[in-house]
N, C-alpha and C positions, 0 to 999 in steps of 0.2 A: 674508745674501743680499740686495741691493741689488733692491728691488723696489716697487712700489705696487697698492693697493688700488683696484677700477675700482667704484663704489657702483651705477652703472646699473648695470651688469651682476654686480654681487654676487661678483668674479671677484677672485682675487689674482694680479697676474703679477709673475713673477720673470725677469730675464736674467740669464745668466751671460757670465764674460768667455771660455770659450771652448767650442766646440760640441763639440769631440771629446770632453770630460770631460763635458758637461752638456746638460742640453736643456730646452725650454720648457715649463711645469708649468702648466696650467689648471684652475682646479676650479670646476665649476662648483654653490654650496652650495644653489643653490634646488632642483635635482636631489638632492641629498643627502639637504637637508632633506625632500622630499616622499618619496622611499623610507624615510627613518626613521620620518616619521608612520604612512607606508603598514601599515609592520611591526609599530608597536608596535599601531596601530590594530585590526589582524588578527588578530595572534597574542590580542589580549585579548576578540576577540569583539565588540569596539566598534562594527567597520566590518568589512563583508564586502567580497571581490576580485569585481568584476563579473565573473560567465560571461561566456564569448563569445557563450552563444544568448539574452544576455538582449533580448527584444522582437522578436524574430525570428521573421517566421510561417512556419505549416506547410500546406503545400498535399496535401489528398489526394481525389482522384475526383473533383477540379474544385469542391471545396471549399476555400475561405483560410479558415486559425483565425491570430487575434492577438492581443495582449496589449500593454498600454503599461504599462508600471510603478509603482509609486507612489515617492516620497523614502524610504521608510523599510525596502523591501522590494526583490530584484531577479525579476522572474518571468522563464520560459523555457515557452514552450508545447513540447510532450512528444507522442508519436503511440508507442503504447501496443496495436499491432494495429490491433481496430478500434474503438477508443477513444482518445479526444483527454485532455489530462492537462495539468496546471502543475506548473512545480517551481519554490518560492518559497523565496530565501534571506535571511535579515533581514540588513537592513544597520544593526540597530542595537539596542542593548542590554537594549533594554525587549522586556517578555515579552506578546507580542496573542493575544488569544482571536481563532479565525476559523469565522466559518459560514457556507453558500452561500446564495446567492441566485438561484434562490426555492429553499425550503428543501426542500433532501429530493435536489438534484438531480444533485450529486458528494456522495461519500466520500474522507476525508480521511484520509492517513497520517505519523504522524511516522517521519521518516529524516533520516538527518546523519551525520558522520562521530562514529563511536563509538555513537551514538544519544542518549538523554538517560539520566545520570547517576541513581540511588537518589533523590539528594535531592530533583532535580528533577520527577521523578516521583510522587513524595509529593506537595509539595506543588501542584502540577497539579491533583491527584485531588484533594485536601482542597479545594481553591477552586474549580474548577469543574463542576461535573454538565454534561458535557459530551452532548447527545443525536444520535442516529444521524446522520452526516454532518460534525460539528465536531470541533475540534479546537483545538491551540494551537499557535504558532510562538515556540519560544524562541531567546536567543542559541544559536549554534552548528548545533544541526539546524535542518534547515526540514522546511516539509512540502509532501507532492505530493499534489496533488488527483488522483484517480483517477475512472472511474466517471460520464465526460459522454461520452456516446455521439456519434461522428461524423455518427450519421442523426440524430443531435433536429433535432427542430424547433426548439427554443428558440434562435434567435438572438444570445443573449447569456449569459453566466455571471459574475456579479458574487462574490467574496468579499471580506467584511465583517469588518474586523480591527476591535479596540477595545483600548486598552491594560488590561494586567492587572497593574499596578505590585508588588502586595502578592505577586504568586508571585514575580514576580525578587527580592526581597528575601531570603525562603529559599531560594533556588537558591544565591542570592553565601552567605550564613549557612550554607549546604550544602558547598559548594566549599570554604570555610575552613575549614568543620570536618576536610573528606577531607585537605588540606593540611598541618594541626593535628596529625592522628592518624599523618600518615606520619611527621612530623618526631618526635612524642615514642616513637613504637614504635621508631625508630631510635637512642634516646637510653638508654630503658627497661634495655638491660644494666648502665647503669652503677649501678643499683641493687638490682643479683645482690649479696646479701652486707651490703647497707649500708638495712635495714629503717626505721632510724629516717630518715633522710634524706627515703627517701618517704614514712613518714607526715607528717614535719615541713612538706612539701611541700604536702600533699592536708589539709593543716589551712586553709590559707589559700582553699579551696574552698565553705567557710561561704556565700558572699554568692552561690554557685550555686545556693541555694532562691529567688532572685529567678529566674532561668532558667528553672525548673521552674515557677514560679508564672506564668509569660508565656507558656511552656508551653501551659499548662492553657487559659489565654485561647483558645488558637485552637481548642479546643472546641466555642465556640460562633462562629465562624465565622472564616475567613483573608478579614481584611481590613487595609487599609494601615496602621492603626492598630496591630491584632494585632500583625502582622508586624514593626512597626518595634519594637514594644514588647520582641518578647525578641531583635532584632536588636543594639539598645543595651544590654539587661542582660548580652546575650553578651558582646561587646568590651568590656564598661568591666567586666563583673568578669573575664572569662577572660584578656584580655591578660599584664596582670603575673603573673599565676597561671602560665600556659602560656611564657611565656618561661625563669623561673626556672627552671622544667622540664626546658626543652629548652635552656637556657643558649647558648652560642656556637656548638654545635657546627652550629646550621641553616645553611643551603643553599640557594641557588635561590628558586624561589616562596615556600619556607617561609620566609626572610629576609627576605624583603619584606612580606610578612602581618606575620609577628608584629610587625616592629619599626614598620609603620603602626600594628596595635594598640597597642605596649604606647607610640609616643610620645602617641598622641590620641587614644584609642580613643572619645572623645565625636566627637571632629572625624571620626573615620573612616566611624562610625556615621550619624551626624548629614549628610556630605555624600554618601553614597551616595542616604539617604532624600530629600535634599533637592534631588539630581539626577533622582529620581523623579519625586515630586511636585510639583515646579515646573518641568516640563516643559511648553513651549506648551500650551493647551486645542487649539488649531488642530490639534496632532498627535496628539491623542489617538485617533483615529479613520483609518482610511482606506479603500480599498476601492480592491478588483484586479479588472478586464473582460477576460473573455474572449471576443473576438467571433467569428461565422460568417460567413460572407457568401460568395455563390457560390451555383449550383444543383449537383447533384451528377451525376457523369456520366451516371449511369444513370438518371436520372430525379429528381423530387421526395422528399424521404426524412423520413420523422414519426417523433418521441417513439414509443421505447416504452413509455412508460407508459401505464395499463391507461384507455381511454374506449369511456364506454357508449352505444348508440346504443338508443333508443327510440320512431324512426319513421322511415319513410322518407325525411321532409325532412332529418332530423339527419345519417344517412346520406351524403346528395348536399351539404352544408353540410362535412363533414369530409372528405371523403375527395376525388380527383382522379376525373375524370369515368367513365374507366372501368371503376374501382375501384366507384365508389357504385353505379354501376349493378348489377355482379355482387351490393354490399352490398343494395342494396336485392331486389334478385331475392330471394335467401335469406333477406331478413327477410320478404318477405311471403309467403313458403312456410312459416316458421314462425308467422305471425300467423293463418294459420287453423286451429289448433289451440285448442278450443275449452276455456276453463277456468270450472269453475262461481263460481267466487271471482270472475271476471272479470278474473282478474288476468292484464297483458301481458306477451308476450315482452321480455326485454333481451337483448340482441347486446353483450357487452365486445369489445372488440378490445384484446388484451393486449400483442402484440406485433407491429410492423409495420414491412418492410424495401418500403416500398411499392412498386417497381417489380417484387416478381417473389416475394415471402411475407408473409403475414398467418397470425397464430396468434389463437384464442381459444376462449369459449364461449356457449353461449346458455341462457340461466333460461327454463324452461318453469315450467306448472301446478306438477307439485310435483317435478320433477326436472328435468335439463338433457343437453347433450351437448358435447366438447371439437372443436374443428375446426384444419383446416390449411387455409386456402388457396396454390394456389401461380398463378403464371404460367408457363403452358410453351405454347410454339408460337404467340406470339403471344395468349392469350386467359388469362382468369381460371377456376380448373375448382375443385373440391372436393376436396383430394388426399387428404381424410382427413376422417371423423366420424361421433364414436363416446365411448363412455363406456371408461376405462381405457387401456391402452399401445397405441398403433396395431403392427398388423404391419408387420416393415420390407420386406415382399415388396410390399404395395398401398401403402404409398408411393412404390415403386420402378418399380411400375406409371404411375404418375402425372405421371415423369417430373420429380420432382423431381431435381435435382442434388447439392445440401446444403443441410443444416440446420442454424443456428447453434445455439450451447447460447442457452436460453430458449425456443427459439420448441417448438410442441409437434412430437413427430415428434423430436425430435433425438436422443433415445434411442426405440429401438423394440425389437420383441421379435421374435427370431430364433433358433430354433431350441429355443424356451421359454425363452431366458434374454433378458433385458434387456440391451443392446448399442448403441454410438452407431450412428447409421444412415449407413448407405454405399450408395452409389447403387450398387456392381458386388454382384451376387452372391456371398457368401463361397464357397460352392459352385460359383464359376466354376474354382476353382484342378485338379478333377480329383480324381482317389481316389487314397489311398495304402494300401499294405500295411504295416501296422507289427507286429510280432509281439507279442502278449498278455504274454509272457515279461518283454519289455522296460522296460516298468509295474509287472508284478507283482514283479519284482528291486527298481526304481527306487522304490517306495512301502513295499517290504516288506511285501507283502499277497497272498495265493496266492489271494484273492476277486475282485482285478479281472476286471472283464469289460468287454469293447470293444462299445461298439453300431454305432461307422461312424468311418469317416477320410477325410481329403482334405489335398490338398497347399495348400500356403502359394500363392498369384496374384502373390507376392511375391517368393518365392526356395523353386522345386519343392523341392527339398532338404531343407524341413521340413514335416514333419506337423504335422496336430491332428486327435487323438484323442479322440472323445464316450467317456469313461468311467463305469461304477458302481462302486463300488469302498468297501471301506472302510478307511482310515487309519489300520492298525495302530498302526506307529513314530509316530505322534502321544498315543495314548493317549486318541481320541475317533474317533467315529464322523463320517464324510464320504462324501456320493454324489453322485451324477449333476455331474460334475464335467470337467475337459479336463486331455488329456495333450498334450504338445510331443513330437515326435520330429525330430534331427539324423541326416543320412545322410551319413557320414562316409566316407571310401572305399568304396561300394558298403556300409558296414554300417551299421544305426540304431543312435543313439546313445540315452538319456534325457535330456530336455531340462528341463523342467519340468512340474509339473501345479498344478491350483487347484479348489478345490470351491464350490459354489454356495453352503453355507454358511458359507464362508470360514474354515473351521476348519484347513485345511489349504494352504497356499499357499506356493510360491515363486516371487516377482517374480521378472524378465529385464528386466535394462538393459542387456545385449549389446547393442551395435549391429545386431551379424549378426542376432539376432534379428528377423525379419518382421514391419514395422509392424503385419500383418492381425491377426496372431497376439499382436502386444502391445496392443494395445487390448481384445482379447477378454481375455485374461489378467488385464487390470489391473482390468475390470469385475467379476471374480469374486475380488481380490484388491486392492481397494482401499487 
């Protein structure tokens, strides 16, 4: 084919002498070539594919969260409820320890496709004592920072990557060996019958007391030294060993492994460690920001983490103006409590959604009390305090609306049992008639006794049942407990029941089942 080569544009074109048989053929190789790098880069864990949401903020209640990325990582800010998140994917082969900054302030989880591998896992755990909040980002998974509350105050969230060379070294040592063991389990039949073969085989295994002995080294600690030391005794004695083994019949990745082993297994050894370790110093280190910036609709919004106030000025210094002032009122109604020790009140405020709940408690003489502030109708009021589980009826008095999990009050106790708190009356729903019969069949127990009923606020159609009862068909003893009833064409049905002591319970993830009625359920049936 009568054609030339265009070198600007890296293009071969060809004409033909006629259009009806032929047509014009472009290729363009620099396209080529970059999908080729792209693939082998990816599939190998080299180089990760950029998300679409990488650096892309998240706006929520008039709040912007963002993130710029580092060379070596891609991040994607995440909104997780009512909790802000990162999800960080490595763009590169080497294996970072990460901790936040300031410390304590997210929790880290490893996730990735598949998750991490036995080997890598080992070695992880062997090299880092890792403390509450940190973590690792290897090839393949990344990790999602969890656990940075949208109302902090902290304006900023740094994590702090440093490379950890000597774990990737047994991960790749990990990976080969899982490679290794596919390829000879799949070879293994052909010495059904032919004994001497394999032992003649597993003779030449001798020079694996070096393995063992490099082994033992990381004992006393996985370091890049360690690491590389029985990285090399592996390859240069397993290679020839494991090939013989598995002779021609390998495949795929296992064909590639062994025959890099067994041509160089110094060379194979030697450039992976030495792709490591002479790695820029410049990249040994980076660090990812996550910023806030914005007021939030609702007003100004603080850390919850737990701060102690101990005088009125601390008070009106922390808090917004007409916050301090309600804080200060209630501190100086507990400062005149007089203690012989002389010792003063502390006010923690433990948790604070500051335009409208504050949770905490206050250190008296020699005991204390737990409190709820809310905002309702405009002003700051006391909606709860007291020592133990607040009632969820004088919270409901108080005109709170909800309560998040943490703050106090968010479980309360309703009708003697412990329950999350809900601002309507469960008791709004009305009474129902459920016949005793319909428990006593449904538990196998001719002792139930009904104390009172009322219909679901949900969907009238189902009961709940205050039962005593004991739990024959279980083979233990269970009281004061809740029955479910379904009204099924004009008749009750049994639905489910659960006991306080939780000895006897059957969950309901029916949909039709009534939110009112699954939550109370779940609490006695955890």
């Amino acid at each position: 084919m009568p054609g030339h080569y265009d070198a600007a544009t890296q293009t071969f074109n060809a004409q033909l002498p006629h259009l009806s048989l032929f047509s014009f053929i472009r290729i363009d190789w620099r396209s080529v070539g970059q999908k080729a790098r792209d693939y082998v880069l990816q599939t190998t864990k080299i180089e990760s594919a950029r998300p679409a949401c990488v650096d892309k903020p998240v706006s929520r209640e008039g709040i912007r969260f963002s993130v710029i990325s580092a060379a070596q990582a891609w991040a994607c800010v995440q909104q997780d409820g009512d909790r802000i998140g990162l999800s960080i994917t490595p763009n590169t082969p080497v294996t970072f320890t990460v901790k936040p900054r300031p410390a304590g302030s997210a929790s880290l989880n490893i996730q990735g496709d598949g998750g991490m591998n036995l080997p890598a896992a080992i070695a992880v755990a062997a090299g880092q004592a890792f403390a509450p909040g940190e973590g690792a980002v290897i090839m393949g998974p990344g990790v999602k920072v969890v656990g940075w509350p949208a109302q902090s105050a902290t304006t900023s969230l740094e994590l702090a990557f440093t490379q950890a060379p000597e774990a990737l070294l047994l991960m790749v040592l990990g990976a080969v060996i899982q490679v290794v063991g596919d390829a000879i389990g799949a070879k293994l039949p052909e010495y059904v019958g032919n004994i001497s073969k394999l032992a003649q085989d597993f003779e030449r295994l001798a020079c694996w007391t070096d393995v063992a002995q490099a082994a033992e080294s990381l004992q006393r600690g996985l370091t890049p030294e360690s690491a590389a030391k029985i990285t090399i005794s592996f390859f240069t004695c397993g290679g020839p060993v494991i090939l013989n083994m598995v002779g021609q019949g390998a495949r795929g990745p296992a064909a590639v492994i062994l025959g890099i082993i067994t041509a160089a297994p110094a060379l194979f050894s030697g450039t992976v460690i030495g792709a490591i370790t002479g790695l820029d110093p410049n990249l040994r280190q980076f660090t990812i920001k996550l910023e806030r910036t914005g007021t939030h609709s609702k007003g100004e919004v603080f850390s919850p983490s737990p701060r102690e106030v101990r005088s009125v000025a601390e008070a009106g210094a922390l808090l917004p103006p007409d916050l301090a002032t309600f804080a200060a009122e209630q501190f100086r109604r507990d400062s005149t409590t007089a203690c012989a020790s002389g010792r003063k009140p502390v006010m923690s405020l433990d948790k604070m959604r500051a335009y409208d709940l504050v949770s905490g408690s206050v250190s008296l003489c020699f005991d204390g009390y737990a409190f709820l502030w809310a905002k309702t109708d405009g002003r700051w009021k006391v909606a709860w305090a007291g020592m133990g589980d607040p009632e969820c009826a004088e919270l409901r008095r108080s005109g709170v609306s909800a309560i998040p999990t943490g703050f106090t009050g968010a479980e309360c106790v309703e009708d003697g049992q412990l329950v999350p708190y809900r601002s309507v009356s469960p008791t709004a729903g009305g009474t129902c008639s459920v016949p005793v019969e319909l428990f006593r069949q449904g538990l196998g127990n001719p002792e139930v006794v009904i104390r009172g009923t009322r219909c679901s606020r949900v969907d009238p159609s189902w009961a709940r049942v205050e039962l005593a009862a004991s739990a024959h068909t279980t083979g233990a003893t269970s009281s004061n407990g809740l029955g479910f009833a379904h009204r099924v064409d004009g008749d009750w049905v049994y639905g489910a029941a659960g006991f306080r002591n939780g000895r006897f319970c059957e969950a309901r993830t029916d949909p039709t089942f009534p939110a009112d009625f699954r939550n109370e359920l779940a609490a006695l049936c955890p």
